[in-house]
C-alpha positions as a Python dict, from the first residue, in 0.01 Angstrom:
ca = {
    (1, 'X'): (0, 0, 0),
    (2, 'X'): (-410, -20, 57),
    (3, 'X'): (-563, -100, 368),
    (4, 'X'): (-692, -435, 387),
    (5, 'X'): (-1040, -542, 363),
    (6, 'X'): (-1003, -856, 507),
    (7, 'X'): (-999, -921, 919),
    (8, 'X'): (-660, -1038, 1010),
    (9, 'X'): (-587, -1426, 927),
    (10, 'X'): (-894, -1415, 668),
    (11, 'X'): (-853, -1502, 327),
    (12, 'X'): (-1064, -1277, 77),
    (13, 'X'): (-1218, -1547, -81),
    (14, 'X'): (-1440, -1685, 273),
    (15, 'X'): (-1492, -1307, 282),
    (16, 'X'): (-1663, -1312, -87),
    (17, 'X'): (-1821, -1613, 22),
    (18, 'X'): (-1978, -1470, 372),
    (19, 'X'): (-2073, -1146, 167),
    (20, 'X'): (-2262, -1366, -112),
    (21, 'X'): (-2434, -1560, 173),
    (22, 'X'): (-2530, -1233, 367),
    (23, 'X'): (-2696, -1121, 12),
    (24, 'X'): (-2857, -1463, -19),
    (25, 'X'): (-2997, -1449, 321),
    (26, 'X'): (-3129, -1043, 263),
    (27, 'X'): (-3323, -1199, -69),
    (28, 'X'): (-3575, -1383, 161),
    (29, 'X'): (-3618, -1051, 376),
    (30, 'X'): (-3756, -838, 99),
    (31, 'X'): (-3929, -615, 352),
    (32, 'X'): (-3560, -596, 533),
    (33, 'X'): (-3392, -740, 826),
    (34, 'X'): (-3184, -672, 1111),
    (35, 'X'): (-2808, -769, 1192),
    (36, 'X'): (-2984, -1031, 1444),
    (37, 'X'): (-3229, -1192, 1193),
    (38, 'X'): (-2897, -1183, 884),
    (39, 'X'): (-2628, -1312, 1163),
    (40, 'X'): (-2896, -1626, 1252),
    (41, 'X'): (-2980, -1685, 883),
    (42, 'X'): (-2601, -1700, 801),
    (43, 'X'): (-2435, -1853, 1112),
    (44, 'X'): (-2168, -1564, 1109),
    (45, 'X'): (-2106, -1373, 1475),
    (46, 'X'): (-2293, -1023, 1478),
    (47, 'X'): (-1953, -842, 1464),
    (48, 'X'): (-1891, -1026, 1149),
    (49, 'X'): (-2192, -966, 1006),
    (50, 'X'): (-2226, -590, 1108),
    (51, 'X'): (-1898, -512, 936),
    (52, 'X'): (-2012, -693, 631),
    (53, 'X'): (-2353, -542, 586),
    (54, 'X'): (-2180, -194, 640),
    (55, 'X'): (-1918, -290, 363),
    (56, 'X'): (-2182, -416, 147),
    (57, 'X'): (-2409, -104, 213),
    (58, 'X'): (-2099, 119, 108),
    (59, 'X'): (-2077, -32, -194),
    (60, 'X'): (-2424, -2, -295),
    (61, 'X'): (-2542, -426, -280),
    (62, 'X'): (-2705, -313, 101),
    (63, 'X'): (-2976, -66, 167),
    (64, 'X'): (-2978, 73, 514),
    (65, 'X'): (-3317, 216, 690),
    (66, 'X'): (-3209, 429, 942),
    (67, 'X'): (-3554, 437, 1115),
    (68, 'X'): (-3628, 52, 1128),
    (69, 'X'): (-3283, -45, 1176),
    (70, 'X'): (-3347, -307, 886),
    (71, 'X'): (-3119, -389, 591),
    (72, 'X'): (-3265, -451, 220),
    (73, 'X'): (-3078, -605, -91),
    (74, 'X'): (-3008, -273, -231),
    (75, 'X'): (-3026, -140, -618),
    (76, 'X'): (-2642, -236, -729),
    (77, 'X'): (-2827, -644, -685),
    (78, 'X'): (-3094, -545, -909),
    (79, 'X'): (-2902, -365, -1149),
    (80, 'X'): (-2691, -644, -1191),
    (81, 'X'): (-2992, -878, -1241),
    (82, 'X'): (-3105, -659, -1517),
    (83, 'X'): (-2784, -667, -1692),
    (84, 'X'): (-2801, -1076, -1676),
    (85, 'X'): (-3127, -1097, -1751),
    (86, 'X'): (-3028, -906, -2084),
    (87, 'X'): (-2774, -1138, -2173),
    (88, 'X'): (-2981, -1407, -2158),
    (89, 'X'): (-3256, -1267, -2299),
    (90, 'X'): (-3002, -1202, -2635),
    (91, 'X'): (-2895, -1530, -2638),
    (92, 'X'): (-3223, -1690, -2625),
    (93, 'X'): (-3384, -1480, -2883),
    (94, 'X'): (-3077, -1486, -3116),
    (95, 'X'): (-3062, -1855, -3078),
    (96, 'X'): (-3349, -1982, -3367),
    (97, 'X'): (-3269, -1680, -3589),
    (98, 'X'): (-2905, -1818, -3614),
    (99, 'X'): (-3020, -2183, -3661),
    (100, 'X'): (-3126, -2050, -3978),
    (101, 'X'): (-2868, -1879, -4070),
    (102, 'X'): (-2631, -2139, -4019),
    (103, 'X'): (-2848, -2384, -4245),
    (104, 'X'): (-2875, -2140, -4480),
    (105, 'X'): (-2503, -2102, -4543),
    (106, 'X'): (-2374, -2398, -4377),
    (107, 'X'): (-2143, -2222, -4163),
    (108, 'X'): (-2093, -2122, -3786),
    (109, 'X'): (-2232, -1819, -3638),
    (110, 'X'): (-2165, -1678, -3347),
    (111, 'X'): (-2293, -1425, -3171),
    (112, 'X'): (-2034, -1181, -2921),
    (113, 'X'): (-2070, -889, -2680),
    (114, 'X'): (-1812, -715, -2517),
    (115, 'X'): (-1678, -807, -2230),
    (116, 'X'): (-1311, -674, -2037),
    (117, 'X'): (-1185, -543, -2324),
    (118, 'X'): (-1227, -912, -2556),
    (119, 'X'): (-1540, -1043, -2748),
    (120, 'X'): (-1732, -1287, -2561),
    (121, 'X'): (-1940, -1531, -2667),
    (122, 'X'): (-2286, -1544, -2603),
    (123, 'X'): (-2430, -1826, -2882),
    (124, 'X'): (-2255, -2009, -3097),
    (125, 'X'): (-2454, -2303, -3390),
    (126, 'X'): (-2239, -2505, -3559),
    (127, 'X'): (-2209, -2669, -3884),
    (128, 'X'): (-2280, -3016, -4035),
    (129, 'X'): (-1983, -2992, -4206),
    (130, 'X'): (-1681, -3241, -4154),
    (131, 'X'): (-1458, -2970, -4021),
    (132, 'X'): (-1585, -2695, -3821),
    (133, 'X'): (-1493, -2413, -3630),
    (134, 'X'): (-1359, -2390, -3274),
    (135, 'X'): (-1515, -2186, -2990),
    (136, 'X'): (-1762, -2212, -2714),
    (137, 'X'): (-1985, -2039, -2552),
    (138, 'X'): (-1807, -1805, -2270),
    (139, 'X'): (-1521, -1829, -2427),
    (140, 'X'): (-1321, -1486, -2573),
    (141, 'X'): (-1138, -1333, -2840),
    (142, 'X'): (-925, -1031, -2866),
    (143, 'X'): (-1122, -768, -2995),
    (144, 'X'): (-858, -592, -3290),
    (145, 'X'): (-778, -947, -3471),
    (146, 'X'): (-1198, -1091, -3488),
    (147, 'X'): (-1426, -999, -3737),
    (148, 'X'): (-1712, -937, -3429),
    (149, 'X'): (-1432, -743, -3214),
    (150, 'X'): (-1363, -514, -3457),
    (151, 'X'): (-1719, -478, -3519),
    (152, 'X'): (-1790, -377, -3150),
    (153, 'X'): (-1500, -174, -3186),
    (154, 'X'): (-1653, 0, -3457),
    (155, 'X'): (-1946, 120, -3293),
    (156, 'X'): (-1733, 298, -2969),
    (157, 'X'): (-1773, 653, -2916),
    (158, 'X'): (-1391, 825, -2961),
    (159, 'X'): (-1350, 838, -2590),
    (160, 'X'): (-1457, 471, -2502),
    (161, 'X'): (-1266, 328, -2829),
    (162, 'X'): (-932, 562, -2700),
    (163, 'X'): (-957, 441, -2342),
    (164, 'X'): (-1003, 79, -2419),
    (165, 'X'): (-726, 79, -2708),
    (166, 'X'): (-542, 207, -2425),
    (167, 'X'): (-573, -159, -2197),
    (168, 'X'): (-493, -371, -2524),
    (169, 'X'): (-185, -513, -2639),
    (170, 'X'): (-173, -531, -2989),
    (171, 'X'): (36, -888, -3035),
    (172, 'X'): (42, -1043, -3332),
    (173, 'X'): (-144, -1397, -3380),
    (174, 'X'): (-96, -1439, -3721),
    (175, 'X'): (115, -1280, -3930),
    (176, 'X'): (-213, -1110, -4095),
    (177, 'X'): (-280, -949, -3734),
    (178, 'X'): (-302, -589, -3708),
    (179, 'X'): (4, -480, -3480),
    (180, 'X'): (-40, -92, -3504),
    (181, 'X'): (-256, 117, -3380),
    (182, 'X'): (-322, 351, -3697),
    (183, 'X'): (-384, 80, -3875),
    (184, 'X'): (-664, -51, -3673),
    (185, 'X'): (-755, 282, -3652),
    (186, 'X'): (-791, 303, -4032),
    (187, 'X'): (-971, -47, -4022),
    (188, 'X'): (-1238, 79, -3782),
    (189, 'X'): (-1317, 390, -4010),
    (190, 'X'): (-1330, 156, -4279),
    (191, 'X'): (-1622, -90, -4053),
    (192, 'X'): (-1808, 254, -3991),
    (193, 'X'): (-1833, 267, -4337),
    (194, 'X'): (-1929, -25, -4446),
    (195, 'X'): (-2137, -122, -4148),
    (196, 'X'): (-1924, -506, -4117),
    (197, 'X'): (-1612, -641, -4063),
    (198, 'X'): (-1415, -913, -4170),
    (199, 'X'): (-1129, -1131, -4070),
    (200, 'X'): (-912, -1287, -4267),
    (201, 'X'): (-697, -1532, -4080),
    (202, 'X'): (-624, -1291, -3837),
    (203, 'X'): (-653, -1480, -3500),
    (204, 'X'): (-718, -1838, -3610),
    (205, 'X'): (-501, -1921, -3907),
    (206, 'X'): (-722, -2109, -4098),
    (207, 'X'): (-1048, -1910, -4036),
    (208, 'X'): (-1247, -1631, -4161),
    (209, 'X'): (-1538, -1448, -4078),
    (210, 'X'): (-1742, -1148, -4127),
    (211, 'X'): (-1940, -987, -3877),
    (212, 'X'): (-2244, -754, -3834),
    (213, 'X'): (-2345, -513, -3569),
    (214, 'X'): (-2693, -628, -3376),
    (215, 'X'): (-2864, -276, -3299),
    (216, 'X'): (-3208, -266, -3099),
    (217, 'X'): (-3462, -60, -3169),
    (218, 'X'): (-3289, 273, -3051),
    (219, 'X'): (-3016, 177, -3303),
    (220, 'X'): (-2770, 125, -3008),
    (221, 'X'): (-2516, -174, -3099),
    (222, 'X'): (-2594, -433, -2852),
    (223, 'X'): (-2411, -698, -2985),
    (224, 'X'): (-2205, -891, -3293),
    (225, 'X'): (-2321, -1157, -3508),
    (226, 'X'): (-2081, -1305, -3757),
    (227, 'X'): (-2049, -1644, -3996),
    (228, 'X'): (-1718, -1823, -3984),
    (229, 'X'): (-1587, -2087, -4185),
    (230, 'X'): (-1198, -2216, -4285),
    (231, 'X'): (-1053, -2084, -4529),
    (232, 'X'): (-984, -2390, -4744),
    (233, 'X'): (-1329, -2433, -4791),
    (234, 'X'): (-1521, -2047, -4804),
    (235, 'X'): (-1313, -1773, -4960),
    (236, 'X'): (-1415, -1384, -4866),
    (237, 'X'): (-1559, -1314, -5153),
    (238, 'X'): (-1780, -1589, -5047),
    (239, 'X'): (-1852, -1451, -4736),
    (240, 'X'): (-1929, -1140, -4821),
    (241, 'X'): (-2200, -1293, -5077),
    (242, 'X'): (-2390, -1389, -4736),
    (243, 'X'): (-2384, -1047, -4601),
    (244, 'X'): (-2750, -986, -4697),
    (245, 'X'): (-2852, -1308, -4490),
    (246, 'X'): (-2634, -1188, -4239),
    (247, 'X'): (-2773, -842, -4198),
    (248, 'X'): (-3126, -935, -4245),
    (249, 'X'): (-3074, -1231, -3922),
    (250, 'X'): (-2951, -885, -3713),
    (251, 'X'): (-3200, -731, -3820),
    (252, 'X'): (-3421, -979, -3718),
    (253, 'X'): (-3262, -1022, -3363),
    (254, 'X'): (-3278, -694, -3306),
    (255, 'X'): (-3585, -590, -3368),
    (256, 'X'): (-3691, -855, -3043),
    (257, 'X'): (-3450, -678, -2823),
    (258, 'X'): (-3608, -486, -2516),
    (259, 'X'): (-3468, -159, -2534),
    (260, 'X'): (-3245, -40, -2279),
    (261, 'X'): (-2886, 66, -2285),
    (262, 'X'): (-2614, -193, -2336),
    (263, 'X'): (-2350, -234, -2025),
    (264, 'X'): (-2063, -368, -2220),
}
């Protein structure tokens, strides 16, 4: 068994929440402070708070100054603020540019990243329509039975796409689901080649969709962008007539994208 990090008789979530408030209280010192100046800002002992900061430091959320005796919000914080700040950044500039789309076709698009090995939602506009498509925002899907998951699937280099493959169990939630591995295998080759993906009542019975790949302007695939729709009412032959509208809107999102490297 590991060693604890907790202090004996502390549960680890008033741990998380004295290490968030030690990083809260380091954001208003952006020229650093010491143990005495965090311990008063927080209201924690200095033992406490010296064994946080040094946990925090190890981890790479802490700077340390060896000379001033001062600690810093360190670069982990600000790399994870960049990584947000992209996020939101693709969801607002996706936002109008699937408005459109969605009038155009009168369908719901959706727009997914990935996320612990599932397609997450970033944007979703509905439809007008009497009977629409479930879904929020935050909310996931497995990756291998979504038009958008097998999209971002798609676009994995060999060793990423084996590893995650690896974490995913392939359960059935239709009985159109692909179960076996070659055979998502095969599907994915076939995406490559055709640069989309479709679903055809593969998670949702019900529901299809086809998807997209959202590349910036370094042709890295930052996200997935897809029109769904039930099945009584769009077949996929249908769909794929709005492939053009759907490329051209990721085209048109991507092109706005800041370019930097994706961290899904």
């Amino acid at each position: 068994m590991g060693a604890k990090n907790t202090a004996p008789g502390e549960e680890p979530q008033g741990m998380l929440a004295r290490g968030l408030s030690i990083l809260e209280a380091l954001s208003h010192h952006p020229d650093g402070a010491s143990v005495t100046d965090v311990a008063r800002d927080v209201g924690l002992p200095m033992s406490t708070t010296h064994r946080l900061l040094s946990t925090e430091t190890s981890l790479g959320y802490v700077a340390f100054d060896p000379e001033r005796k001062t600690y810093r919000l360190g670069m982990r914080v600000f790399e994870l603020a960049n990584r947000v700040r992209a996020v939101t950044d693709l969801g607002s500039i996706a936002q109008p540019v699937m408005r459109e789309l969605s009038r155009r076709t009168g369908e719901t698009t959706q727009l997914a990243v990935l996320s612990n090995a599932r397609a997450l939602f970033l944007e979703k506009v509905g439809t007008e329509q009497a009977v629409g498509i479930r879904g929020a925002v935050g909310q996931s899907e497995p990756l291998y039975a979504t038009s958008t998951g097998k999209t971002l699937l798609s676009q994995l280099p060999d060793d990423r796409l084996t590893a995650l493959l690896d974490e995913i169990d392939l359960a059935p939630w239709s009985p159109t689901t692909i179960t076996s591995r070659d055979a998502l295998l095969g599907e994915l080759d076939r995406v490559r080649s055709r640069d989309y993906a479709t679903a055809d009542e593969e998670f949702d019975q019900g529901v299809r969709a086809i998807a997209v790949p959202v590349r910036d302007g370094r042709d890295v695939t930052r996200a997935a962008l897809c029109i769904s729709a039930p099945a009584f009412r769009v077949s996929m032959q249908r769909l794929t007539d709005w492939l053009p509208d759907l490329q051209a809107a990721a085209r048109e999102i991507g092109v706005q994208l800041p370019l930097q490297s994706p961290d899904y």
